[in-house]
PADOVO-305032 format. One record per residue (C-alpha): x, y, z; residue number from 1; residue in three letters. Coordinates in pm, 1 decimal. Example, Ala and Ser with C-alpha at 12.3 -4.5 7.8 and 13.67 -1.06 7.14 Angstrom:
<rs>
<<1230.0, -450.0, 780.0>, 1, 'ala'>
<<1367.0, -106.0, 714.0>, 2, 'ser'>
</rs>
This chain:
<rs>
<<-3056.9, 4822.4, 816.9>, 1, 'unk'>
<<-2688.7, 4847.6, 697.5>, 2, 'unk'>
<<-2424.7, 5101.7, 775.6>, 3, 'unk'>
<<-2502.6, 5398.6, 604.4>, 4, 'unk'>
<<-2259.8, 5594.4, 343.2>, 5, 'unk'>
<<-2151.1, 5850.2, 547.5>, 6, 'unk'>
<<-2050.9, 5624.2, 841.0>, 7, 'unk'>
<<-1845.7, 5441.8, 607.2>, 8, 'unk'>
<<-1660.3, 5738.8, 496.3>, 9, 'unk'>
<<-1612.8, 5824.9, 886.1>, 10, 'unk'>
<<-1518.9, 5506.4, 970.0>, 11, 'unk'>
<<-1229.5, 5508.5, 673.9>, 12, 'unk'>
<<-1156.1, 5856.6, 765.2>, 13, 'unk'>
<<-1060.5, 5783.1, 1129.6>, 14, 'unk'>
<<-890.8, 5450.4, 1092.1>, 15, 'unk'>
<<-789.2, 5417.1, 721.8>, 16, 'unk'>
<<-638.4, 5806.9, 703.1>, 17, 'unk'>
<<-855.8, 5938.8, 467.4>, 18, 'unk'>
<<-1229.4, 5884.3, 260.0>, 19, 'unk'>
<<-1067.1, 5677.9, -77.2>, 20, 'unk'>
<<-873.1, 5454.9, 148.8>, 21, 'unk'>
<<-1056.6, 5186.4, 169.3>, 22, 'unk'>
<<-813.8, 4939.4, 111.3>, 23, 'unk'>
<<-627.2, 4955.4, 424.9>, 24, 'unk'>
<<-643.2, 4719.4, 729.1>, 25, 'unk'>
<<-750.1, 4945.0, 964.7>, 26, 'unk'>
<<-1022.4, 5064.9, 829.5>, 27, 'unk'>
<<-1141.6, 4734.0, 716.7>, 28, 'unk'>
<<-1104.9, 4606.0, 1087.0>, 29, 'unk'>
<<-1301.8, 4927.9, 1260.4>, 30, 'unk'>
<<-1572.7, 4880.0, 1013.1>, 31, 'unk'>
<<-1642.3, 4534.6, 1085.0>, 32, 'unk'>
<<-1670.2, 4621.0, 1426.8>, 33, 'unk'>
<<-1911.5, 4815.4, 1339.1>, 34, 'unk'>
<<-2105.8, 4570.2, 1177.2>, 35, 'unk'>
<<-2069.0, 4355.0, 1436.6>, 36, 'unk'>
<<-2217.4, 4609.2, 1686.3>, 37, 'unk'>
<<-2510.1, 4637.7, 1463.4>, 38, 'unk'>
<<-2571.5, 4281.7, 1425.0>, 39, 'unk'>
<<-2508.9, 4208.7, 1785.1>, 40, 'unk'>
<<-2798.8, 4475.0, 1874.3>, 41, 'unk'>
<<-3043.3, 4313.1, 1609.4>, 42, 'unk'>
<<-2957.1, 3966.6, 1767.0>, 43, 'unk'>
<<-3053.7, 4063.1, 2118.7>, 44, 'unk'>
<<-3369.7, 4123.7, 1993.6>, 45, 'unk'>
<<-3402.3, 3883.9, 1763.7>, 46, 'unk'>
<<-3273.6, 3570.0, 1964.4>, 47, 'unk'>
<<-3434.1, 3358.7, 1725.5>, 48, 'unk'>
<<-3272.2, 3434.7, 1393.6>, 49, 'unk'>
<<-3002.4, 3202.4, 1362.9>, 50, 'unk'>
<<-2882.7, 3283.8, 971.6>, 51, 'unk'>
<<-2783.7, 3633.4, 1126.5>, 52, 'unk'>
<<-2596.6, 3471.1, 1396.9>, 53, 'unk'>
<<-2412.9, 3247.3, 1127.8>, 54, 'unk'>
<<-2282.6, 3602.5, 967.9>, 55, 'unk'>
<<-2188.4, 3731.5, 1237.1>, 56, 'unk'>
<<-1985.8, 3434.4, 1355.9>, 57, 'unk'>
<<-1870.5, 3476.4, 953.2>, 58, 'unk'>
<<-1766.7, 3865.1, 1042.0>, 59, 'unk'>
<<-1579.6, 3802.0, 1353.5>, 60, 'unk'>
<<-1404.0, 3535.2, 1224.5>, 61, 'unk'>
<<-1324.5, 3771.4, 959.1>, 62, 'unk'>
<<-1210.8, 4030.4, 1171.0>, 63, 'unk'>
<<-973.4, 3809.0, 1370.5>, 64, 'unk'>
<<-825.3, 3699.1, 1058.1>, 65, 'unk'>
<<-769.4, 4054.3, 976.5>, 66, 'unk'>
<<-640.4, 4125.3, 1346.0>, 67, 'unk'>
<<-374.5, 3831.4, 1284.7>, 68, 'unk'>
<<-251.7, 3961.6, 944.8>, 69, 'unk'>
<<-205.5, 4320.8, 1141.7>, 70, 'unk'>
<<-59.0, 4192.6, 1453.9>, 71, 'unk'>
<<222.4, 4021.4, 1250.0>, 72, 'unk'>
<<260.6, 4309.7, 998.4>, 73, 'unk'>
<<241.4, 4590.0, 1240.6>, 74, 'unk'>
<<272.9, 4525.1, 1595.1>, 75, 'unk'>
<<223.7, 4906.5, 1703.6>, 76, 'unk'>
<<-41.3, 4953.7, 1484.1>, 77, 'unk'>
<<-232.1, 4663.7, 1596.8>, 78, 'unk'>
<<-181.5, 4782.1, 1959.0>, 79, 'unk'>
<<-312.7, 5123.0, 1891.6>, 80, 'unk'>
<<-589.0, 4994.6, 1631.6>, 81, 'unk'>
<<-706.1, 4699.8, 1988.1>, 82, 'unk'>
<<-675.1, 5040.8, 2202.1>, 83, 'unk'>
<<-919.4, 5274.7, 1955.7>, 84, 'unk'>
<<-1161.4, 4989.3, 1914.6>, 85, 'unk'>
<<-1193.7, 4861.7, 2284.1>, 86, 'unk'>
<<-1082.7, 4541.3, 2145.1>, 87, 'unk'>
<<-919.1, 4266.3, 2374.0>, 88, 'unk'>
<<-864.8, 4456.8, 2722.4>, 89, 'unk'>
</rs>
């Protein structure tokens, strides 16, 4: 099951400053995350379902991506975006 609606507008709304702002890096970042927690949950059940492990190796190579753009854009952002997320202790 995918992330719902509603947890996409929270997820833009917490990290992205508001609903519409989908567009920003934050928000793009904290959502993957959140895809990648779902996926990880339906892969320690599912050990066996290696196309799902392929996009999720996809997403967080995505994310990092993402992380790298950030970190050389917006060094305090990134920092506080790592901190929110739980993201590289």
């Amino acid at each position: 099951m995918s992330i719902t609606k509603e947890k996409k507008v929270k997820v833009f709304t917490d990290f992205g400053g508001n609903a519409t702002n989908t567009g920003s890096i934050e928000g793009q970042i904290a959502l993957l995350s959140e895809r990648i927690a779902h996926i990880s949950q339906h892969l320690q059940a599912n050990k066996k379902d290696f196309s799902t492990h392929r996009g999720l190796m996809q997403l967080v190579g995505q994310r990092k991506r993402l992380l790298t753009y950030l970190q050389k854009t917006n060094l305090s952002g990134y920092r506080s975006l790592i901190e929110k997320l739980g993201l590289r202790k």
